[in-house]
Backbone as CSV, one residue per row, in Angstrom:
resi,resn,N_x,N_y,N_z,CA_x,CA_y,CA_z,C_x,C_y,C_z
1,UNK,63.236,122.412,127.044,64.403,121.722,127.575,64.884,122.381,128.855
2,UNK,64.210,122.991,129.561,64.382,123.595,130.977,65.285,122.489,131.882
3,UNK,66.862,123.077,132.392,66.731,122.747,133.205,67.918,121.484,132.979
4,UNK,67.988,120.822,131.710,68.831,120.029,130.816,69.557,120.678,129.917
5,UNK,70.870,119.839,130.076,72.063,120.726,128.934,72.393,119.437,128.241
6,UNK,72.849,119.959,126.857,73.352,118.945,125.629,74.295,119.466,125.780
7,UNK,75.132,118.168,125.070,76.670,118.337,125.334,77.106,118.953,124.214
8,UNK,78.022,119.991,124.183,78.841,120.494,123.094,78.752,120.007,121.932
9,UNK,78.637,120.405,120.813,79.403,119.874,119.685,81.242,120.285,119.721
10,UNK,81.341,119.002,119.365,83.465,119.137,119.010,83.615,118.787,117.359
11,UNK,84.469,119.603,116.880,84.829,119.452,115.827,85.972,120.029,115.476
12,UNK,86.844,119.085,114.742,88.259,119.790,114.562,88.644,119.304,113.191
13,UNK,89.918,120.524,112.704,90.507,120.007,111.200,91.672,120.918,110.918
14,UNK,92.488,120.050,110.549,93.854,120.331,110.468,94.123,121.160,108.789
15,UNK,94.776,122.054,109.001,95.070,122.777,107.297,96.538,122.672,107.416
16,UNK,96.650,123.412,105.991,98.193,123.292,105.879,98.677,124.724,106.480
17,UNK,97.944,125.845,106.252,97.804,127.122,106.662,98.285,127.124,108.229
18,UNK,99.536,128.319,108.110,99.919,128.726,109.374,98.307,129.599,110.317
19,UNK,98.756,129.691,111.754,97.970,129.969,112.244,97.294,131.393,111.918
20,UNK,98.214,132.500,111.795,97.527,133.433,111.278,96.771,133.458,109.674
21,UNK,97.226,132.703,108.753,96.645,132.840,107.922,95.206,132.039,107.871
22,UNK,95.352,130.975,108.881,94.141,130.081,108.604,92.845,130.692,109.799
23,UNK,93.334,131.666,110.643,92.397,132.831,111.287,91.617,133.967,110.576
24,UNK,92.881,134.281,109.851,92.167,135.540,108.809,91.316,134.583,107.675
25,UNK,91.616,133.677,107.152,90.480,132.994,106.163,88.937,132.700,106.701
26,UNK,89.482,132.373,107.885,87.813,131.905,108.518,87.210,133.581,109.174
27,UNK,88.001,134.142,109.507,87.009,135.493,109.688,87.271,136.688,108.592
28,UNK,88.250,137.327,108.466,88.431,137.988,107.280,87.998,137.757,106.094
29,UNK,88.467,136.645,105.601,87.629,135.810,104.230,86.605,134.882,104.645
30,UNK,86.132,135.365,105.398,84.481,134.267,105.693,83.348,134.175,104.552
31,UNK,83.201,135.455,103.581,82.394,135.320,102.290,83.325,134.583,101.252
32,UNK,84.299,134.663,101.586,85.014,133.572,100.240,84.516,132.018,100.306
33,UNK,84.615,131.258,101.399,84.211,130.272,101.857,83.124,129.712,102.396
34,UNK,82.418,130.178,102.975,81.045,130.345,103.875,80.217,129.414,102.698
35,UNK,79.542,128.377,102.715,79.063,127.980,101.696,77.267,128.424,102.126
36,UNK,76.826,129.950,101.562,75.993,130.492,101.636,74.691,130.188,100.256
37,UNK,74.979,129.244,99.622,74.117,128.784,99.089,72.964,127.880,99.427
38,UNK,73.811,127.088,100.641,73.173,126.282,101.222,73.211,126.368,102.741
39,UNK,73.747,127.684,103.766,74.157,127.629,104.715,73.574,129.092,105.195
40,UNK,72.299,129.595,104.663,72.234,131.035,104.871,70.515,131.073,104.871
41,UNK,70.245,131.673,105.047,68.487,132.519,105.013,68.084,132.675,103.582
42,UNK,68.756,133.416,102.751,68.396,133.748,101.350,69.461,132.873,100.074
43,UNK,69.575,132.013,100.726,70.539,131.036,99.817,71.053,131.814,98.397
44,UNK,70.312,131.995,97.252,70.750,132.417,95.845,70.697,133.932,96.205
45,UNK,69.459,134.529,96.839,69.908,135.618,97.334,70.253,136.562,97.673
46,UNK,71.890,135.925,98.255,72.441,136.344,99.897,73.730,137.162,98.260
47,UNK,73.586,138.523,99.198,74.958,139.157,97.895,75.639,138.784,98.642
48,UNK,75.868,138.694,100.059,77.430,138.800,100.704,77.050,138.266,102.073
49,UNK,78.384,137.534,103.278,78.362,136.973,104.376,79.427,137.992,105.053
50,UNK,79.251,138.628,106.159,80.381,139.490,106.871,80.635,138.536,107.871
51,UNK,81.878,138.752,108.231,82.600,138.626,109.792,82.761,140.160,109.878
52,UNK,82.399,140.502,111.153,83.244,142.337,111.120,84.246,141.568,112.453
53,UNK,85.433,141.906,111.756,87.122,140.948,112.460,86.689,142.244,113.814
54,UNK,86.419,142.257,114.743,86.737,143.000,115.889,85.495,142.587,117.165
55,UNK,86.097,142.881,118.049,85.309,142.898,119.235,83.848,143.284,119.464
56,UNK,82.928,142.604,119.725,81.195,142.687,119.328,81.292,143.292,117.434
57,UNK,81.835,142.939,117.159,81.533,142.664,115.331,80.160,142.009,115.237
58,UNK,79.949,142.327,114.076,78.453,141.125,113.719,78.997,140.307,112.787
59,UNK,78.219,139.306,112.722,78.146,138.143,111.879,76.664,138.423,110.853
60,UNK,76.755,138.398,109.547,75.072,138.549,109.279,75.841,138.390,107.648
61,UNK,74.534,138.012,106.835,74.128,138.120,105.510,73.624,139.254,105.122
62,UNK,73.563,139.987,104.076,73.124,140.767,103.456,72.780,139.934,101.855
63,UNK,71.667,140.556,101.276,70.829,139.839,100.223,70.575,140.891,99.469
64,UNK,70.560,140.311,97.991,70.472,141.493,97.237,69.977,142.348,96.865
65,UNK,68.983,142.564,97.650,68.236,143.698,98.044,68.173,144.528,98.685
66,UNK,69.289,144.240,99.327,69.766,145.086,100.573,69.325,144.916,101.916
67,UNK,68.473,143.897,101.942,67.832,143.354,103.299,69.087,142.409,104.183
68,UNK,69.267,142.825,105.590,70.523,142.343,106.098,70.024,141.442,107.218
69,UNK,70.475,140.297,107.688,70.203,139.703,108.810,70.980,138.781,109.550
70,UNK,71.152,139.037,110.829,71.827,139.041,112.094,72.031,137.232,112.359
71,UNK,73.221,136.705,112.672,73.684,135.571,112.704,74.680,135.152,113.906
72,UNK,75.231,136.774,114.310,75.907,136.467,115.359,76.673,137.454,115.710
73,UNK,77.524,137.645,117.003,77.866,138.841,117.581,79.440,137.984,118.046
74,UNK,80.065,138.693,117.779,82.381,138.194,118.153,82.216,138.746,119.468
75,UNK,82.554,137.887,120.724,82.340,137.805,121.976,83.499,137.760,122.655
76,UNK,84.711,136.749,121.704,85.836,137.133,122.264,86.752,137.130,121.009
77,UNK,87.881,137.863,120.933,88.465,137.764,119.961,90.359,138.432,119.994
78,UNK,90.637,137.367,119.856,92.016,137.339,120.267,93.042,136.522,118.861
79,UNK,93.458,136.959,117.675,93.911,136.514,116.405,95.649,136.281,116.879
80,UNK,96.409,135.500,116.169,95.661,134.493,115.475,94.930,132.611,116.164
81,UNK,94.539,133.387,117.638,94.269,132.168,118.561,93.535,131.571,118.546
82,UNK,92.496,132.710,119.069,90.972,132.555,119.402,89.731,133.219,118.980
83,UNK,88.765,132.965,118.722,87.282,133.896,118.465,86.228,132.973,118.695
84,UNK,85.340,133.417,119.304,84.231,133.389,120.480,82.965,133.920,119.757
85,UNK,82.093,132.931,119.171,80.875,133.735,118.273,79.574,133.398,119.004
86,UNK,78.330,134.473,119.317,76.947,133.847,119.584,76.907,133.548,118.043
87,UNK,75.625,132.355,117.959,75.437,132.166,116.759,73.572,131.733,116.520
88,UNK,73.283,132.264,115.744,71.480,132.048,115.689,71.207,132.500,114.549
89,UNK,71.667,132.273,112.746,71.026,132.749,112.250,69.809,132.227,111.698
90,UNK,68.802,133.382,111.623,67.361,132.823,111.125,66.573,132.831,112.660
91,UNK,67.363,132.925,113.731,66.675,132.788,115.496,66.918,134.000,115.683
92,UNK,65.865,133.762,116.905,65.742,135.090,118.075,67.213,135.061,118.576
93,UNK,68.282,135.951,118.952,69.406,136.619,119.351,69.256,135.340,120.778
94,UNK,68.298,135.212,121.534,68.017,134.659,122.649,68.313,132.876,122.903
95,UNK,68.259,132.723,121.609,68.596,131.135,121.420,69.798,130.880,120.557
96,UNK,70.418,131.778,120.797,71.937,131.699,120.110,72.967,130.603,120.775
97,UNK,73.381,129.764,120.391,75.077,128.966,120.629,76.036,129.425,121.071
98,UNK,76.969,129.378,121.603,78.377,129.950,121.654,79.270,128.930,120.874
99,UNK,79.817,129.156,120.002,80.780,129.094,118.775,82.159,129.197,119.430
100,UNK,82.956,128.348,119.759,84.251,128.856,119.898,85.336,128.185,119.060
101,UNK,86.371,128.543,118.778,87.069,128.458,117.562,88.503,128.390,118.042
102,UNK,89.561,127.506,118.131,91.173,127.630,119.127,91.634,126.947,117.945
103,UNK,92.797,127.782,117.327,94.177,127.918,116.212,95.259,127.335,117.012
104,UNK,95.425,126.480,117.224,96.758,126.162,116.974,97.871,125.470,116.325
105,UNK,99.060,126.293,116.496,100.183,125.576,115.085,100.180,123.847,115.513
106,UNK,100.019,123.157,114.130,100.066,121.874,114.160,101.525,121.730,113.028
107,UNK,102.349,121.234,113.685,103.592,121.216,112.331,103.912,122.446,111.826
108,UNK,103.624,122.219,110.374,103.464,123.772,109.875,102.460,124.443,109.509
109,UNK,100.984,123.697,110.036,100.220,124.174,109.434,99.183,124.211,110.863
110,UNK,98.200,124.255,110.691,97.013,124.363,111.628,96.286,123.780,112.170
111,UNK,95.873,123.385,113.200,94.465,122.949,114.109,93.602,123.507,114.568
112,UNK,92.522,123.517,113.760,91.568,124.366,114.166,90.442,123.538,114.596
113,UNK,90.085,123.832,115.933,88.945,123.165,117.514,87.956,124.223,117.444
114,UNK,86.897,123.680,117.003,85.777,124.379,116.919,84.339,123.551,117.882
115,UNK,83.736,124.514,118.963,83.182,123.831,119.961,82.014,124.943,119.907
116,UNK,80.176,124.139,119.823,79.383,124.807,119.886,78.661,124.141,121.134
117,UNK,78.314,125.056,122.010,77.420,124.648,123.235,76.444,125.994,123.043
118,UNK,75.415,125.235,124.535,74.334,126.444,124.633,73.096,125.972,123.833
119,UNK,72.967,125.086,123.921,71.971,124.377,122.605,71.008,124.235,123.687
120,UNK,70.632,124.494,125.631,69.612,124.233,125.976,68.686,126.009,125.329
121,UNK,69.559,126.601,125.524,68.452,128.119,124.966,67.739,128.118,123.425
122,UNK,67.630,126.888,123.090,66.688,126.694,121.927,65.428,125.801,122.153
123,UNK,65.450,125.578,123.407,64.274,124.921,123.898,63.775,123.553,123.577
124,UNK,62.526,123.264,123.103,62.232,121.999,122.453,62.380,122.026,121.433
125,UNK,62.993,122.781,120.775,63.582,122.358,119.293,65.140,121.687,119.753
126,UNK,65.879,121.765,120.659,67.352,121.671,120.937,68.087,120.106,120.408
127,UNK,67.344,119.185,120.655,68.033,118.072,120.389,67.765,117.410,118.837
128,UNK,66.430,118.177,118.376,66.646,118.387,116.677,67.707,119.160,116.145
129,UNK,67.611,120.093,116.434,68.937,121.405,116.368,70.156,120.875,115.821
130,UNK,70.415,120.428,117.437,71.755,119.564,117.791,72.735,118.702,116.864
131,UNK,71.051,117.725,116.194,72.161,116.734,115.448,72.296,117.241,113.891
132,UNK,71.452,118.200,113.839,71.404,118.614,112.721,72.978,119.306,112.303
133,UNK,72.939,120.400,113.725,74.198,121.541,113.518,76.014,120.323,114.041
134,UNK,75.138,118.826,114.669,76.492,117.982,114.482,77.148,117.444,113.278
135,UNK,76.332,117.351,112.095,76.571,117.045,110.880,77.203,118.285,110.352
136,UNK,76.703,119.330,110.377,76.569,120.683,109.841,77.777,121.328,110.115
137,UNK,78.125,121.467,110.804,79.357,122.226,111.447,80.974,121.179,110.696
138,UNK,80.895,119.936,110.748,81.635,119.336,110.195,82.041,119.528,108.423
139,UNK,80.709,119.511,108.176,80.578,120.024,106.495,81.457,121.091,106.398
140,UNK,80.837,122.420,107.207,81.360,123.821,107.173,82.921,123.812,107.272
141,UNK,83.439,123.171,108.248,85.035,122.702,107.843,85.232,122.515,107.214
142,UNK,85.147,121.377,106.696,85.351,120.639,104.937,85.856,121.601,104.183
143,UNK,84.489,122.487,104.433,84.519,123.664,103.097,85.653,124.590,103.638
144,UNK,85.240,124.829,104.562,86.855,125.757,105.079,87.711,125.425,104.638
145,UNK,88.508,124.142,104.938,89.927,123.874,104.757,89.748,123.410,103.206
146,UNK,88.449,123.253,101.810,88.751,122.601,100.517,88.629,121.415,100.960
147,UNK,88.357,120.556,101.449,88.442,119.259,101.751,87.338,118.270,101.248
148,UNK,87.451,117.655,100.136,86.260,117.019,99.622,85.568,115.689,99.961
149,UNK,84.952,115.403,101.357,84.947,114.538,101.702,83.614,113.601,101.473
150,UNK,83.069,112.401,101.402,82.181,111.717,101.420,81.248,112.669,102.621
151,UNK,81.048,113.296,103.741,80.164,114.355,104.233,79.450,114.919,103.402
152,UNK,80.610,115.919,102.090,80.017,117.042,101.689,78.841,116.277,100.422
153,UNK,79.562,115.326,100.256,78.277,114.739,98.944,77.018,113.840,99.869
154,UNK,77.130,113.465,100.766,75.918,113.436,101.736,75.386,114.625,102.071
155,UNK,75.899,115.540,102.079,75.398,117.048,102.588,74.747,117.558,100.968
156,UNK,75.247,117.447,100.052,74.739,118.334,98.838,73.520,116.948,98.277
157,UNK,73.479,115.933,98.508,72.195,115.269,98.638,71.096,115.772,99.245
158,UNK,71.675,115.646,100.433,70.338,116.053,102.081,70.176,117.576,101.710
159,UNK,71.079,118.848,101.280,70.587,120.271,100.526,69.755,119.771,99.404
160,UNK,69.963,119.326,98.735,68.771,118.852,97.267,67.279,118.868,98.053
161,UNK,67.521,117.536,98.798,66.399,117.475,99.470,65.360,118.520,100.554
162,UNK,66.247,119.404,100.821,65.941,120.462,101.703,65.334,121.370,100.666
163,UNK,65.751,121.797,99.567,65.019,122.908,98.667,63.870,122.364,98.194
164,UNK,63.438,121.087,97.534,62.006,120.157,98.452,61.140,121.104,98.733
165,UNK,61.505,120.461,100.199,61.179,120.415,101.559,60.416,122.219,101.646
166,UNK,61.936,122.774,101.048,61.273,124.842,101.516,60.365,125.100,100.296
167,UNK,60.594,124.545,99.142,59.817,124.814,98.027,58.064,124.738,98.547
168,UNK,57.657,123.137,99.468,56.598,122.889,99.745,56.550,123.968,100.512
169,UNK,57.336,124.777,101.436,57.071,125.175,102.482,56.884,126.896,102.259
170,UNK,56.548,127.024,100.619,56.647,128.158,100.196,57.638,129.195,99.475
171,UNK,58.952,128.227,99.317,60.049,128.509,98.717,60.986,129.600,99.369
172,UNK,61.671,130.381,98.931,63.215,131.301,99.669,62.242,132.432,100.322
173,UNK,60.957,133.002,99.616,60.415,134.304,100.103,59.797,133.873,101.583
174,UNK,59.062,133.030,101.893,58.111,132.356,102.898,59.477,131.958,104.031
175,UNK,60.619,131.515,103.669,61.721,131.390,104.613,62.613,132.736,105.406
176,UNK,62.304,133.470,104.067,62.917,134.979,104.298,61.323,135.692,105.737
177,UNK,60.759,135.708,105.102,59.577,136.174,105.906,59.500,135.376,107.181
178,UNK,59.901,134.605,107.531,60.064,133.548,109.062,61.574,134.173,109.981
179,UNK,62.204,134.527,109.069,63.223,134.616,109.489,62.877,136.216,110.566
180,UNK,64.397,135.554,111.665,64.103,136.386,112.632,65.651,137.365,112.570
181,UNK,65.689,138.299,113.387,66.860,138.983,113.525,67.464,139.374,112.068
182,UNK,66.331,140.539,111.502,66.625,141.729,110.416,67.521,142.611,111.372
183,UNK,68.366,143.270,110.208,69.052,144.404,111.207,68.409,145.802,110.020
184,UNK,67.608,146.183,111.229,66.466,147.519,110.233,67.077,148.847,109.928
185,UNK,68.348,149.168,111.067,69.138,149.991,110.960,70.397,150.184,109.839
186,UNK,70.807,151.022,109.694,71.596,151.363,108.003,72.979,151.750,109.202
């Protein structure tokens, strides 16, 4: 895709949660919510999902084996406003997204604007990517804010179908072994 840019993904969703609290849920409590069963490298697994809440923090899974892997790096981070994520997990660091995330008070509760661009640094995979992570990213709200929408039961269909799909393709170990960006260091 040299040379051509896709347009952003936009996605937004309103909580009841004031702004600081509905900041600290999505990064502080990011393993509470994170639906890592179906949203991760080692799906069953994954022991745990970090945000590290600070400036170049990582984003990554750890699996219960202790094998850890890299999903993304906090680029900007300003609570309870803003945070700024690369994002690539399962990719080379090099074909990462920029993730950005803007809190603001809606009433009494929250608006949270979540915008992923950067989708030409995935090359000819990008406009598969794209519509995939346009569905995808919407779900991931859902689940953020509890929100049970006709998405998420299209989404836990199309996951059915995806474990399929990896089963033919050698099942969780053969996905784990593809996967890129281990963090080898302790």
């Amino acid at each position: 895709m040299t040379g051509s840019t896709l347009p952003a993904i936009e996605r937004s969703i309103s909580v009841s949660w004031d702004p600081d609290a509905a900041f600290r849920r999505f990064t502080a409590d990011f393993a509470s919510w994170w639906p890592s069963a179906t949203h991760s490298i080692g799906g069953k697994r994954v022991k745990r999902v970090v945000f590290e809440t600070h400036l170049g923090g990582r984003i990554y899974e750890e699996h219960l084996d202790g094998r850890r892997f890299l999903w993304g790096r906090i680029l900007a981070w300003d609570p309870p406003r803003h945070v700024r994520f690369s994002w690539h997990p399962s990719r080379e660091e090099s074909t990462a997204q920029d993730v950005d995330l803007h809190f603001a008070p809606e009433g009494t509760g929250t608006r949270l604007t979540l915008r992923s661009s950067g989708w030409e640094r995935m090359g000819k995979n990008a406009r598969r990517e794209r519509r995939g992570y346009e569905f995808g990213w919407g779900t991931v709200l859902d689940t953020f804010a509890g929100v049970r929408s006709g998405r998420l039961v299209v989404f836990k269909i199309i996951a059915s179908m995806m474990l399929v799909v990896e089963a033919l393709r050698g099942g969780v170990d053969a996905s784990i072994a593809r996967a890129r960006g281990e963090i080898t260091a302790r």
